[in-house]
C-alpha positions as CSV (number, residue, x, y, z in Angstrom):
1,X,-16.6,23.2,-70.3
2,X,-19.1,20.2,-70.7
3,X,-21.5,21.7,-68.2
4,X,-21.3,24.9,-69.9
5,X,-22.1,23.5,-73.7
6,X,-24.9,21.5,-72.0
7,X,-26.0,24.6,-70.5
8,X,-25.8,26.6,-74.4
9,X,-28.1,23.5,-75.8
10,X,-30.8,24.8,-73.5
11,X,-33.4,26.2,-75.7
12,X,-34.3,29.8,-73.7
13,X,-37.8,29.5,-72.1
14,X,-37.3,25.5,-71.8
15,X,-37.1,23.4,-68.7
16,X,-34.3,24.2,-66.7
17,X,-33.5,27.0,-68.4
18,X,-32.5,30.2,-66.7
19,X,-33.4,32.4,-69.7
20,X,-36.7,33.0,-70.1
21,X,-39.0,33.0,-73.2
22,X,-37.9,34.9,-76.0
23,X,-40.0,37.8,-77.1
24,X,-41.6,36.0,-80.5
25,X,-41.7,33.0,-78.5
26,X,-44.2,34.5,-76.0
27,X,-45.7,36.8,-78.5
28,X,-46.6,33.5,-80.4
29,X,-48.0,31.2,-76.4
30,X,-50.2,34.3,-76.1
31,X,-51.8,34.2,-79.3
32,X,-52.0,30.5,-78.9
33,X,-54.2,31.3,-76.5
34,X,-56.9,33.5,-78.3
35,X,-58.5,31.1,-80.8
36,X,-59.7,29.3,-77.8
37,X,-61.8,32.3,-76.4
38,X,-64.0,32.4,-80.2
39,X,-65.9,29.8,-79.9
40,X,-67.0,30.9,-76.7
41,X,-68.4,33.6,-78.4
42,X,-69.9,32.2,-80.9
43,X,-71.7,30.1,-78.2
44,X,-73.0,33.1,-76.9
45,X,-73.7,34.9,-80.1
46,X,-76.1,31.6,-81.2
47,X,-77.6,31.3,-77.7
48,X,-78.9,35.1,-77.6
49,X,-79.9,35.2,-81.1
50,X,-82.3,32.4,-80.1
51,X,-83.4,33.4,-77.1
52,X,-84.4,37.0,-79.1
53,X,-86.6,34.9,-81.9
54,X,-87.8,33.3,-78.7
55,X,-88.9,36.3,-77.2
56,X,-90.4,37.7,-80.4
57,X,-91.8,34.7,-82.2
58,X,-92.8,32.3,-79.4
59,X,-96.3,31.1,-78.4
60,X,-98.0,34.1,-80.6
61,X,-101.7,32.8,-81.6
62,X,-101.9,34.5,-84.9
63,X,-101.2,32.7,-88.0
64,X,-97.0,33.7,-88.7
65,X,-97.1,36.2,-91.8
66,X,-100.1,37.5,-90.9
67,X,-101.0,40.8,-89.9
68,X,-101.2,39.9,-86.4
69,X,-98.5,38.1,-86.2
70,X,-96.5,41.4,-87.3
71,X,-98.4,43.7,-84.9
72,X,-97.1,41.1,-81.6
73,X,-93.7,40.9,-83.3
74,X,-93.7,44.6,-83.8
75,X,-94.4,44.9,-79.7
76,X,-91.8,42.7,-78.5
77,X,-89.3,43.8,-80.7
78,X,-89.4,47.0,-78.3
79,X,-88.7,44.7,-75.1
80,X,-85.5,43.1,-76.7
81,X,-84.3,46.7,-78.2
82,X,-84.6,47.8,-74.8
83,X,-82.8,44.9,-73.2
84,X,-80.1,45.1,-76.0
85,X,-79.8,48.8,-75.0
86,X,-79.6,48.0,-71.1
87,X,-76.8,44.8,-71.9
88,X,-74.9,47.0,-73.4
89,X,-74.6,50.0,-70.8
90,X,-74.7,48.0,-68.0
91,X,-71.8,45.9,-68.7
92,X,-69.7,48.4,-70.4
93,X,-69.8,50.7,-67.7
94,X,-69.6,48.3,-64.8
95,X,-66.0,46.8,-66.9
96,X,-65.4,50.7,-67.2
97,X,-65.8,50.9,-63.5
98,X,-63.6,48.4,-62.7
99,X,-60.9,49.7,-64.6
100,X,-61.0,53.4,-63.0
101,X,-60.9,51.9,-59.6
102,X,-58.6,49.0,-60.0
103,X,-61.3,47.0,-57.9
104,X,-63.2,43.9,-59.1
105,X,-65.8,44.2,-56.2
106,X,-67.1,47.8,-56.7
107,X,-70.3,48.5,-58.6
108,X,-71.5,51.8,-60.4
109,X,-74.3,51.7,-57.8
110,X,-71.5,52.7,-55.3
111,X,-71.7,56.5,-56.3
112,X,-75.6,56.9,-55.6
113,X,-76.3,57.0,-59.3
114,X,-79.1,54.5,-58.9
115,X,-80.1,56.2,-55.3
116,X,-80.6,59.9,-57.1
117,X,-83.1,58.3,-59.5
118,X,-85.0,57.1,-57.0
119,X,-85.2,60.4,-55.0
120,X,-86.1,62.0,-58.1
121,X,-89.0,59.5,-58.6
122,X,-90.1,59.7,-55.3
123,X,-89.9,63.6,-55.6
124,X,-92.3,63.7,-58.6
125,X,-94.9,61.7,-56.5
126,X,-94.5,63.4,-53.0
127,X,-95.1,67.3,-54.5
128,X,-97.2,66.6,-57.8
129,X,-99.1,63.5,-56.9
130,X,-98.8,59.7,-58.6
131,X,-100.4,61.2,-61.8
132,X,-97.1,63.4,-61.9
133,X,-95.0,60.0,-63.1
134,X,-97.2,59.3,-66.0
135,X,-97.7,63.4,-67.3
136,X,-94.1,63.9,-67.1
137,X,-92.9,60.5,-69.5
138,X,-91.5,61.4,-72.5
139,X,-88.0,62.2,-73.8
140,X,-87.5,65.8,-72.0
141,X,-88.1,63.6,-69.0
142,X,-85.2,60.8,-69.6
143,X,-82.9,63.5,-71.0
144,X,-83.3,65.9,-67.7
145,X,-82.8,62.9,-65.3
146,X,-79.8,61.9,-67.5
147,X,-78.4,65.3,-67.3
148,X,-78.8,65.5,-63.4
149,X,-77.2,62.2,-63.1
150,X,-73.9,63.1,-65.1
151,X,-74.1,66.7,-64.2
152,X,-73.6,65.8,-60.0
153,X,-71.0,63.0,-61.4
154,X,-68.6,65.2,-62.9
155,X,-68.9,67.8,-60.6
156,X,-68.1,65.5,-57.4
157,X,-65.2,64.0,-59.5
158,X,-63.7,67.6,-60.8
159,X,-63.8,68.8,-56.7
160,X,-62.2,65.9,-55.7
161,X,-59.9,65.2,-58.2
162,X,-58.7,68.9,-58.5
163,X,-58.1,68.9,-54.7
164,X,-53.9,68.4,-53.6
165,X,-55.3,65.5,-51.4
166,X,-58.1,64.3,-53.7
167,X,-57.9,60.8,-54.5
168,X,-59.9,58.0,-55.8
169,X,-60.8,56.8,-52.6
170,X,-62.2,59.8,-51.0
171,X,-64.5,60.1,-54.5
172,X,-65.6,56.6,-53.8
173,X,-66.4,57.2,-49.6
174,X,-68.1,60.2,-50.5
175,X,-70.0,58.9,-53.1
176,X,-71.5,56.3,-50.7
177,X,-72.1,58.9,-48.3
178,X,-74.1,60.9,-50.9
179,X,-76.4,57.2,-51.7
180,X,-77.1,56.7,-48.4
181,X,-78.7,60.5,-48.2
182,X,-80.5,60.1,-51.4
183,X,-81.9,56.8,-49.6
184,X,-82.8,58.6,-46.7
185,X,-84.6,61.1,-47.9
186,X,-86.4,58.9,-50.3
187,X,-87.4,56.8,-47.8
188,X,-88.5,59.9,-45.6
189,X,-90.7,60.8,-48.4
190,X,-91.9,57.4,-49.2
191,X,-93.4,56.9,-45.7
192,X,-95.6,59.9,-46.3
193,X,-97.3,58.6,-49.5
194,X,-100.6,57.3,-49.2
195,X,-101.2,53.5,-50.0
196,X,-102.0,54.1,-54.0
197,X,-99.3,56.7,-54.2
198,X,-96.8,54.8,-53.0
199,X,-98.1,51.2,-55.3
200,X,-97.5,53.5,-58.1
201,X,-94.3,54.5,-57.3
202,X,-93.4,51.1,-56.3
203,X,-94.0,49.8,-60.0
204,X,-91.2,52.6,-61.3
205,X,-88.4,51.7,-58.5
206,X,-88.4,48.0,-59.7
207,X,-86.3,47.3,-62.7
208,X,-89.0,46.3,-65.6
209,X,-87.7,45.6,-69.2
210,X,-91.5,46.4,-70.0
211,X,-91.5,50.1,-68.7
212,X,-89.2,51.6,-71.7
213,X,-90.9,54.0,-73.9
214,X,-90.3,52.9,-77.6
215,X,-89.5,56.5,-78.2
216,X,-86.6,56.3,-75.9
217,X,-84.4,53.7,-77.5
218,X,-83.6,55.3,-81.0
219,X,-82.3,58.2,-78.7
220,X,-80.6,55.8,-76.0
221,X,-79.4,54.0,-78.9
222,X,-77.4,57.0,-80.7
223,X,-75.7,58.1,-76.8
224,X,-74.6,54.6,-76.2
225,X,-73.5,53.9,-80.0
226,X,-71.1,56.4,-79.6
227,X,-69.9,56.2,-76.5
228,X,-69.1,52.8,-76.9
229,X,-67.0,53.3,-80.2
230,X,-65.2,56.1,-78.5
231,X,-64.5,53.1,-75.4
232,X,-63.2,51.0,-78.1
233,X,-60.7,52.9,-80.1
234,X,-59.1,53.8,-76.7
235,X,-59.6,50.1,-75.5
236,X,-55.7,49.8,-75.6
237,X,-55.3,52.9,-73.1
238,X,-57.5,51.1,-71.1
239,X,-55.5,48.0,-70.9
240,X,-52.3,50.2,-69.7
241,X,-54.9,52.5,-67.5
242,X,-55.7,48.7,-65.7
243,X,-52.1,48.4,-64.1
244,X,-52.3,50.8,-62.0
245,X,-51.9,54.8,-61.4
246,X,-47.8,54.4,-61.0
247,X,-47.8,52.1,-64.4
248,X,-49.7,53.9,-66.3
249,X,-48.2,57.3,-65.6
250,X,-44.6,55.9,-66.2
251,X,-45.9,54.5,-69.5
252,X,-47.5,58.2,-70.7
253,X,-51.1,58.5,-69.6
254,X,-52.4,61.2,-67.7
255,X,-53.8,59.3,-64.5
256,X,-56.1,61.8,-63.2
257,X,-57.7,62.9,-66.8
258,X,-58.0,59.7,-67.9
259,X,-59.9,58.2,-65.0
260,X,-62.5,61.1,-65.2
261,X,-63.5,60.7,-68.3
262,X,-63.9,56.7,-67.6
263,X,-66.4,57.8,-64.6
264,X,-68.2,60.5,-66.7
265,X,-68.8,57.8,-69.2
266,X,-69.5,55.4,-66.3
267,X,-72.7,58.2,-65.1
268,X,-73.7,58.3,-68.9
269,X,-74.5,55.0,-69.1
270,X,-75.8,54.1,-66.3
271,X,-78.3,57.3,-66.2
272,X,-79.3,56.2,-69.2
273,X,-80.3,52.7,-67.9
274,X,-81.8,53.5,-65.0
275,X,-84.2,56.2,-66.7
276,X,-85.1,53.8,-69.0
277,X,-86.0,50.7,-67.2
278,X,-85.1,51.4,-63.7
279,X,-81.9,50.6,-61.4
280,X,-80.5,47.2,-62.4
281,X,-77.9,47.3,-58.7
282,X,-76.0,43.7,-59.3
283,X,-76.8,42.9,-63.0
284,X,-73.3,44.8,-64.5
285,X,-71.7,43.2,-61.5
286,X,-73.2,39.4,-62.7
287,X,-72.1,40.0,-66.3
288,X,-68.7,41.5,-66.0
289,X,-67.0,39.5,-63.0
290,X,-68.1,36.8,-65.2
291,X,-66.3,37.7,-68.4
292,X,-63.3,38.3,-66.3
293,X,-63.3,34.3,-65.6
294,X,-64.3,33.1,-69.1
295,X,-62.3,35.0,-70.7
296,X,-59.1,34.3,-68.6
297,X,-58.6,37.8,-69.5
298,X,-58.1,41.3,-68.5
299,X,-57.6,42.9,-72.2
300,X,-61.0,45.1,-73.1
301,X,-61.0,44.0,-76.8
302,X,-62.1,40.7,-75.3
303,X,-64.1,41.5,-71.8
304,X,-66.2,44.4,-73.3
305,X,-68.0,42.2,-75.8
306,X,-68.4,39.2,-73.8
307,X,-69.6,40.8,-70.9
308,X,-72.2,42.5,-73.6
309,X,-73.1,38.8,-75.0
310,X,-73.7,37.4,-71.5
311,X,-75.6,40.7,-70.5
312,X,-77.8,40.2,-73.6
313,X,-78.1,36.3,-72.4
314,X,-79.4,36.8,-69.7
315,X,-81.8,39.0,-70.0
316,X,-83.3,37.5,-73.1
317,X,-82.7,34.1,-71.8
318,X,-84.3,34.9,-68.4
319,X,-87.2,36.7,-69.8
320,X,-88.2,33.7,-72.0
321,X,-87.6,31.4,-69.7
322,X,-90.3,33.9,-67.4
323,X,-92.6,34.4,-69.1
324,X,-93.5,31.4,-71.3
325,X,-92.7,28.7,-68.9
326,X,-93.5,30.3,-65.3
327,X,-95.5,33.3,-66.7
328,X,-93.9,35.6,-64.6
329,X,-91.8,38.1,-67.3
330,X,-92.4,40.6,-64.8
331,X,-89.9,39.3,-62.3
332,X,-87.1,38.9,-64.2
333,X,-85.3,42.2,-62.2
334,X,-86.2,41.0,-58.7
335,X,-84.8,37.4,-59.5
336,X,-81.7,39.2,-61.4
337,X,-80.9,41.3,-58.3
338,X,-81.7,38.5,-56.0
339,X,-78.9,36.2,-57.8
340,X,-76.7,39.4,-58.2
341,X,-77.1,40.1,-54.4
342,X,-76.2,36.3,-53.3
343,X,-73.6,36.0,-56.2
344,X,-71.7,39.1,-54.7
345,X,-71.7,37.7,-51.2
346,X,-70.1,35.0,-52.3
347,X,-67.3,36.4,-54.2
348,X,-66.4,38.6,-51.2
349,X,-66.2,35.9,-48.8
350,X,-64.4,34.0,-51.3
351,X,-62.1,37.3,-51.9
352,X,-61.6,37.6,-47.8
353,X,-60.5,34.1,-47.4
354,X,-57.9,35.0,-50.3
């Protein structure tokens, strides 16, 4: 009788305890927990907005206020629109990507997205000649590369999907099968460029934050706007999506449909990127893994807009850092990759020793 009043004193959820936690009480540990995660942002909210008045304020010879002044302000402002633009599709859909394949390790890059763009590039300049590249920039341009992009995207994930032994894996094996082609061929074709021809092509195939056409972003701008509000009013589907086909479908989603539509929006954005400023391979992969850990977090209301803050970050943080202390803006893609390549080594032999 004693041991078993002892045992009713027991506060559920306290040490030595066989209940656990009640609901509220859990409810109330987990939202204990948020407030911590804020101030991280803000961090990262001050840090970019200074690294953006860097970008477009720093080292300009003339006098601020004047005329100028305005015109150089006027012509960065089109480099940090851009690199706001790329942040925010880059990270969104390599979180997006993550969530449709339940796989932490996998890149966007995976399903020849980035490889197509460079055989179309290549294309232009092995039929039409290196003056092809520059007669064809403009909007028509971008919007027919975009539309190739999604258009192979959702028609390798409706024929596999719609299959009775379709499955995510199969999309994913094929999809690397399909880069290495395009990589193939471009790589055929490159070899039989002359010298000049292939410089020029050289200079599109490298990520450049300086290659966007101001005309571009208001356009780039409106596609990504809204997809990203249509990602975050379903952000909560996308939490339940995250635990798996057998969860989800037991909790009412429709597996199949819903992980489409994540890799159609995946193609979108990163079409959209890569025609603007080039194929960014490990840069979503930096930004994202990375929120994961800060965040301590899997839920998308909090790993969507951090891995946008520390997307914006870097690349307005690296491209000051570039070009006014090492005069070297133009490398900022090459040393991006490079760290992305090395960083992704590293958490794979980490993951293999797990």
């Amino acid at each position: 009788m004693a041991e078993r009043e002892a045992a009713d004193r027991i506060a559920p959820g306290a040490v030595g305890s066989s209940y656990p936690p009640a609901p509220r009480e859990a409810s109330r540990r987990a939202t204990a927990r948020v407030p911590r995660i804020w101030p991280r942002f803000v961090i990262l909210g001050a840090v970019a907005i200074l690294a953006a008045v860097g970008v477009l304020c720093w080292g300009i010879a003339p006098a601020p206020g004047s005329r100028g002044f305005w015109l150089v302000v006027e012509r960065r402002g089109i480099t940090v629109a851009t690199m706001i633009v790329v942040a925010a599709a880059q990270s969104v859909a390599t979180v997006l990507f993550h969530t449709a394949t339940s796989n932490r390790i996998l890149t966007p890059s995976i399903m020849g997205f980035e490889a197509l763009y460079v055989v179309m590039q290549t294309a232009l300049v092995f039929f039409w000649g290196a003056q092809s590249l520059a007669a064809t920039d403009g909007l028509l341009k971008v919007a027919i590369q975009s539309v190739l992009m999604v258009a192979l995207a959702t028609l390798l994930y409706r024929w596999l999907f719609s299959g009775r032994l379709g499955n995510l894996h199969t999309m994913l094996l094929v999809g690397v099968i399909l880069g290495m082609g395009f990589a193939s061929v471009s790589t055929f074709m490159q070899r039989m460029l002359t010298p000049s021809e292939f410089d020029v092509l050289s200079a599109r195939l490298f990520g450049n934050m300086s290659n966007s056409n101001p005309e571009y972003i208001p356009w780039a701008t409106l596609v990504i706007g809204a997809v990203i509000v249509c990602v975050w009013t379903r952000r909560h589907r996308l939490d339940v999506l995250a635990l798996g086909r057998e969860t989800a479908t037991n909790l009412g989603l429709n597996f199949r449909r819903e992980v489409t539509g994540l890799l159609v929006i995946t193609a979108i954005l990163i079409s959209i990127s890569t025609t603007m400023v080039g194929p960014l391979t490990f840069f979503g992969f930096i930004v994202a893994t990375l929120a994961y850990q800060l965040t301590g977090s899997s839920r998308h209301a909090l790993v969507l807009p951090f891995a946008f803050l520390l997307g914006l970050v870097t690349l307005l943080g690296g491209y000051f850092i570039l070009r006014h202390i090492f005069s070297a803006a133009g490398v900022l893609s090459v040393i991006i990759e490079f760290v992305g390549g090395l960083f992704f080594l590293i958490y794979l032999l980490r993951k293999g020793r797990l």
